[in-house]
C-alpha positions as CSV (number, residue, x, y, z in Angstrom):
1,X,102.3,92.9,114.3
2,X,101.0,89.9,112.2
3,X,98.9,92.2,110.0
4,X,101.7,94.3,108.8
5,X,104.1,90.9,108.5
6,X,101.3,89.9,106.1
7,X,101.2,93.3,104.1
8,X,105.0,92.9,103.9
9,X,104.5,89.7,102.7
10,X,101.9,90.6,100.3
11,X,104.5,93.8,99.0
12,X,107.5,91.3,98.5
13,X,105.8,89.1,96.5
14,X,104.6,91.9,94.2
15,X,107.8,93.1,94.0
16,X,109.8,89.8,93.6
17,X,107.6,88.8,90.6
18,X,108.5,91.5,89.2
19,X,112.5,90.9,89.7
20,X,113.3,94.8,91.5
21,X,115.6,95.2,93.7
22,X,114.2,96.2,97.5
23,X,113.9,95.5,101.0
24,X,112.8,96.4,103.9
25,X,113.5,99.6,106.3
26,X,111.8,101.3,109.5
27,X,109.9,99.5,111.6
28,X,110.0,96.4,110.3
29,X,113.8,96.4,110.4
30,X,113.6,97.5,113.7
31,X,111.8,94.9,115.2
32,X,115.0,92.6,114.2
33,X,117.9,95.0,114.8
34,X,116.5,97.1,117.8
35,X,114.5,97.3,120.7
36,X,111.0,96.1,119.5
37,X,108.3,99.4,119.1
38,X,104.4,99.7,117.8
39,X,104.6,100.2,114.0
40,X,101.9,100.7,111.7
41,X,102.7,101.2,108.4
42,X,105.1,99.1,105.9
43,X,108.4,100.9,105.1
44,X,110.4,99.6,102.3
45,X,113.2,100.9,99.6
46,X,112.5,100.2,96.0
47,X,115.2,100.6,93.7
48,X,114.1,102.7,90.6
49,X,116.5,104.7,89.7
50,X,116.2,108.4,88.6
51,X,114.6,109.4,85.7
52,X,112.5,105.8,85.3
53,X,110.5,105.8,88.5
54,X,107.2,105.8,86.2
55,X,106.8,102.5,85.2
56,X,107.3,101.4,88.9
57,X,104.9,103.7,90.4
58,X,102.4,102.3,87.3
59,X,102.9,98.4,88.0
60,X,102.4,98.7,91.8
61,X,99.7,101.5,91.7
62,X,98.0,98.7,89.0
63,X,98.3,95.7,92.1
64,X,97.7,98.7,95.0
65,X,95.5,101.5,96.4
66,X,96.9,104.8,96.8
67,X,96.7,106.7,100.0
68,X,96.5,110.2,98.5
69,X,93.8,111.4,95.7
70,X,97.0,111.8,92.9
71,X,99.2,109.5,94.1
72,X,101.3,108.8,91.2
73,X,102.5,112.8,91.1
74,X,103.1,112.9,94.8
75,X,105.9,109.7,94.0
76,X,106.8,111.7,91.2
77,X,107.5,114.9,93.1
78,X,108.9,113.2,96.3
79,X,109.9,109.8,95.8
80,X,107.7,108.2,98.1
81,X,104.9,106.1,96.7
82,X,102.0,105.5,99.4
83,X,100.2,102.8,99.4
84,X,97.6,100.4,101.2
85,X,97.4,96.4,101.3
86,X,94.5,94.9,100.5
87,X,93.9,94.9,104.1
88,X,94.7,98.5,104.8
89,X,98.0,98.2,106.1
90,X,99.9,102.1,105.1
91,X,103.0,100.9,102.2
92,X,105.6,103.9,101.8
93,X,107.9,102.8,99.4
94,X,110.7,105.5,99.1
95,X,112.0,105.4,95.2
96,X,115.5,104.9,96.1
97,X,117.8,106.3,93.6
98,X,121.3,106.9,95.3
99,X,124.4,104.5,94.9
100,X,123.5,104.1,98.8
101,X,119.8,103.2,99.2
102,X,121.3,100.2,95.5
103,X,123.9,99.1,98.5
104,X,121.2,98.9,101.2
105,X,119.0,96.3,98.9
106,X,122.0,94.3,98.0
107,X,123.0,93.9,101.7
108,X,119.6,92.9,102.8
109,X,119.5,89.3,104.0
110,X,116.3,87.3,104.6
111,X,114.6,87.3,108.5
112,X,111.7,84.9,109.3
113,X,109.1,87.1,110.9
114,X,106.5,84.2,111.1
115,X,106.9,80.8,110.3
116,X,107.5,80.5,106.6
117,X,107.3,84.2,106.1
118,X,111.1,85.6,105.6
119,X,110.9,88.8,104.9
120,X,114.0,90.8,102.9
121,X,115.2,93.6,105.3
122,X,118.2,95.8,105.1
123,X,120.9,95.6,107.5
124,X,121.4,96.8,111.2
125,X,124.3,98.9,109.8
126,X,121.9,100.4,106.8
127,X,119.2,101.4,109.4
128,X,121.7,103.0,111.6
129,X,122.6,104.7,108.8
130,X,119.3,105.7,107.7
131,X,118.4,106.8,111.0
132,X,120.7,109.4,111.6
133,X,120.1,111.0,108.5
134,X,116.7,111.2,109.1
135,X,118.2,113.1,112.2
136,X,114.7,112.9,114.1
137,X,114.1,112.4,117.8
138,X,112.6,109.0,117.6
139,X,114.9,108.0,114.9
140,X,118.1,108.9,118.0
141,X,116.0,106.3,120.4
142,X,115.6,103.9,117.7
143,X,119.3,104.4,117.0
144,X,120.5,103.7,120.6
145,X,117.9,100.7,120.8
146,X,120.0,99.2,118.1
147,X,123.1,99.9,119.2
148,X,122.4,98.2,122.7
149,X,121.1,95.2,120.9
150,X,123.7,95.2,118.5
151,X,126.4,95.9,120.9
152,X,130.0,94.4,119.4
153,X,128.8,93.4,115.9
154,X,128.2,96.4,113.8
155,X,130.8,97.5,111.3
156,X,131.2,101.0,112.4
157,X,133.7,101.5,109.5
158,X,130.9,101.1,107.2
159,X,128.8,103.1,109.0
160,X,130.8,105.9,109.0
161,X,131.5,105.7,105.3
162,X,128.1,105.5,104.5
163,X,126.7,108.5,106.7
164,X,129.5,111.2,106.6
165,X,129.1,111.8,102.5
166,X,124.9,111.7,103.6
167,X,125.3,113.8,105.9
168,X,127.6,116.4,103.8
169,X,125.4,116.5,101.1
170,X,122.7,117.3,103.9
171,X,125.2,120.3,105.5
172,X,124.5,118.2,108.8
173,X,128.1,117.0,110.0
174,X,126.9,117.0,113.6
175,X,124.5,113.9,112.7
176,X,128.0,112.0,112.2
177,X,129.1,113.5,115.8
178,X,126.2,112.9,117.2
179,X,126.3,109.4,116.2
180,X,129.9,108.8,117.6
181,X,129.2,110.2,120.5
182,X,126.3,107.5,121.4
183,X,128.1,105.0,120.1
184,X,130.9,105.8,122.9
């Protein structure tokens, strides 16, 4: 776990230097919010934008390796830069875009991970949300790890404001369901 708390670190500071908005989803997240799971990669959300994604995927492919042999038109085409630290450690930044993913960086608060190492991640409500609209199988176990460590202090009006227009645009309502449902 220390090795991807250092890539982390090493990624915010790129990023902070450089004044973007971000923080820090997935695993990571997880580890504060729910119950605690082997990660190996770095997942974070990078505010860019849409239509000026270049000059992002430029400046961090200049301080990064990329995973892929053309890594800058796979962000391009999918809005998910992948990366490595200088240790090795996978980076997938997703090129966040949406009013939603701008509101999940503004909400993220600070979490020491190690001494003197806070690390900017989003909030339990924002991975709930993210979660279900990923709608995969471990995304509905990370879900309900969350909720049972969370239990009493999530704003589930915010949740469901956030994940019912997601989930439209999707043409998945039964993610929103599916959600209330474990939450009962």
């Amino acid at each position: 776990m220390i090795e991807l708390v250092v890539a982390a670190q090493e990624l915010q500071s790129c990023l902070e230097s450089r004044g973007w908005k971000f923080c820090f989803i997935g695993g990571l997240a997880l580890q504060h919010w729910g119950e605690q799971r082997v990660t190996r990669d770095v997942d974070a959300t990078l505010v860019t934008g849409f239509g000026a994604e270049e000059p992002f995927i430029d400046a961090l492919l200049s301080r990064f390796r990329g995973r892929l042999p053309d890594t800058r038109l796979f962000a391009l085409r999918n809005r998910v830069l992948l990366l490595e630290s200088s240790a090795g450690i996978p980076l997938d930044i997703a090129l966040g875009g949406l009013p939603f993913e701008s509101e999940v960086a503004s909400r993220a608060t600070r979490v020491e991970f190690a001494p003197g190492c806070p690390l900017l991640i989003c909030s339990a409500e924002d991975l709930v949300v993210m979660k279900a609209f990923a709608d995969r199988p471990r995304d509905w176990v990370d879900i309900e790890g969350i909720l049972i460590r969370q239990e009493g202090r999530l704003d589930w009006g915010y949740i469901t404001t956030q994940l019912t227009p997601l989930a439209k645009a999707k043409e998945a309502p039964g993610i929103v369901a599916r959600l209330e449902a474990m939450r009962r």
